[in-house]
Every structure is written in structure tokens, then in C-alpha cells.
N, C-alpha and C positions, 0 to 999 in steps of 0.2 A: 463402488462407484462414488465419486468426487461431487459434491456439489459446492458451488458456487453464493456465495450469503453476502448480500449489503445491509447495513444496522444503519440507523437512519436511527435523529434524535430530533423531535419535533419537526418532524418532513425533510432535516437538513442531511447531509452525509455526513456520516463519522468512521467509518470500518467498512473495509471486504473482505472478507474473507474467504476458504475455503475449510471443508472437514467432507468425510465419509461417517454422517450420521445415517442412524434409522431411518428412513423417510416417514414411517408411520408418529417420530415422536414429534409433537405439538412444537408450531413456532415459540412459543414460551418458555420450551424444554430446551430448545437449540441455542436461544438467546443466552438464557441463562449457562450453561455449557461454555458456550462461546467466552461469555464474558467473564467468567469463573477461572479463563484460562490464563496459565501463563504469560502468553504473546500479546497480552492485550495491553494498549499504553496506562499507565496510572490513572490520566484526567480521564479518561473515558470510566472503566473501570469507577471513580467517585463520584460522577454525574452521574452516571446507571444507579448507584447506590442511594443517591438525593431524590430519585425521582426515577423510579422503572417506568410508572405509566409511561410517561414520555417516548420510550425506545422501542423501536420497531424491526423484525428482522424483515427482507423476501428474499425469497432464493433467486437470485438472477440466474443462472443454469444448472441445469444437472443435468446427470448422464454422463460424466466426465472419465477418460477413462485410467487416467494417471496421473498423479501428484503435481508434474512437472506441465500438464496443458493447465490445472486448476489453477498453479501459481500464476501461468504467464498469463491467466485470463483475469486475476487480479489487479497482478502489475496493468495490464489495461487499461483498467476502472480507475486506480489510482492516479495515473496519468492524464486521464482526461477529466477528473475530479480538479490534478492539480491544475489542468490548463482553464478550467473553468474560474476556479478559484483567480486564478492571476489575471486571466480577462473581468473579472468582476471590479478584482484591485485595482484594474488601468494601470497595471504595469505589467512594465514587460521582462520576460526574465533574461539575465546576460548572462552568455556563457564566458565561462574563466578562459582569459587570451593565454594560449600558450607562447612562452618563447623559444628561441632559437637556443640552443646550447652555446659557451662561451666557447671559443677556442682556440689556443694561443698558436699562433704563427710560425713557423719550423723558420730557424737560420742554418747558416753550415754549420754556425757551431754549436748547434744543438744535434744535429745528424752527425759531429763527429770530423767533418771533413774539413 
């Protein structure tokens, strides 16, 4: 079973993640885990290393039953992380305009005729 981890760094948000830990081992244990791992960004990872008291794990869900509900219920967290983030900034995000494709003009004599 899949659960669900937000890591918070003096009450702020920094990471969500998910893993199929132990339940029984200590949030200490998971943090450290977590932050040990590969997938973690560098700045996080150096600030965890300056100061752990600072870093806090909770499990926002568990009982999760596959990989693929844990990711999408990060992607979530991170999405409404980023819209908070951007409503804090007062700004708003733009999405990239797509254009139309070019496309050059048929004559006859390009058909040949």
C-alpha cells in the first residue's frame, strides 16, 4: 500500500511525495529515506542538511492501492501548491499561444496542370 508524504520546511511546502514504506517506521525514519533518495531536488536535499530540525514530514493519504493513483494524487498537491504560489505572486500564469501552421498556396503549376 502507497502512501502519500508532504515535507514541509518551517511550516512552508517543499515536496510530495509518495513511497510504500513500513507504516510502523517513525516519521524521522521516512524523512530521512525520502530525502536520502535519488529523486529529491539538490536545494532541498542542502537545506535538509543545514538544518533538519527545520523539516517536517505528514502523511497526507494512505491506503493507496497503486503507483499510478499515488502519483496522480501528488501531481494534485503540486498543482494546487503551484496555483497558490502564483496567486501569492499576483501573477498570473500565461499559457504559450499556439499558432496556426504556414501554408503555401497550391497554383496549377505546382499541381502540374
Amino acid at each position: 500500500m502507497y502512501s502519500v508524504f508532504i515535507i514541509t520546511n518551517k511550516k512552508k511546502f517543499v515536496l510530495a511525495t509518495y513511497n510504500d514504506f513500513n507504516p510502523e517506521l517513525s516519521d524521522q525514519t521516512k524523512l530521512q529515506l525520502i530525502l536520502n533518495g535519488p529523486t529529491v531536488p539538490v536545494t532541498v536535499f542542502e537545506q535538509y542538511f543545514k538544518a533538519p530540525e527545520d523539516f517536517e514530514i505528514k502523511t497526507y493519504k494512505s491506503g493507496i492501492d497503486n503507483a499510478l493513483e499515488a502519483s496522480l494524487e501528488v501531481n494534485n498537491i503540486n498543482l494546487v501548491q503551484a496555483n497558490k504560489k502564483a496567486t501569492a505572486d499576483a501573477r498570473v500564469p500565461v499559457l504559450p499561444k499556439t499558432r496556426k501552421p504556414r501554408t503555401k498556396k497550391t497554383t496549377n503549376e505546382d499541381q502540374g496542370l
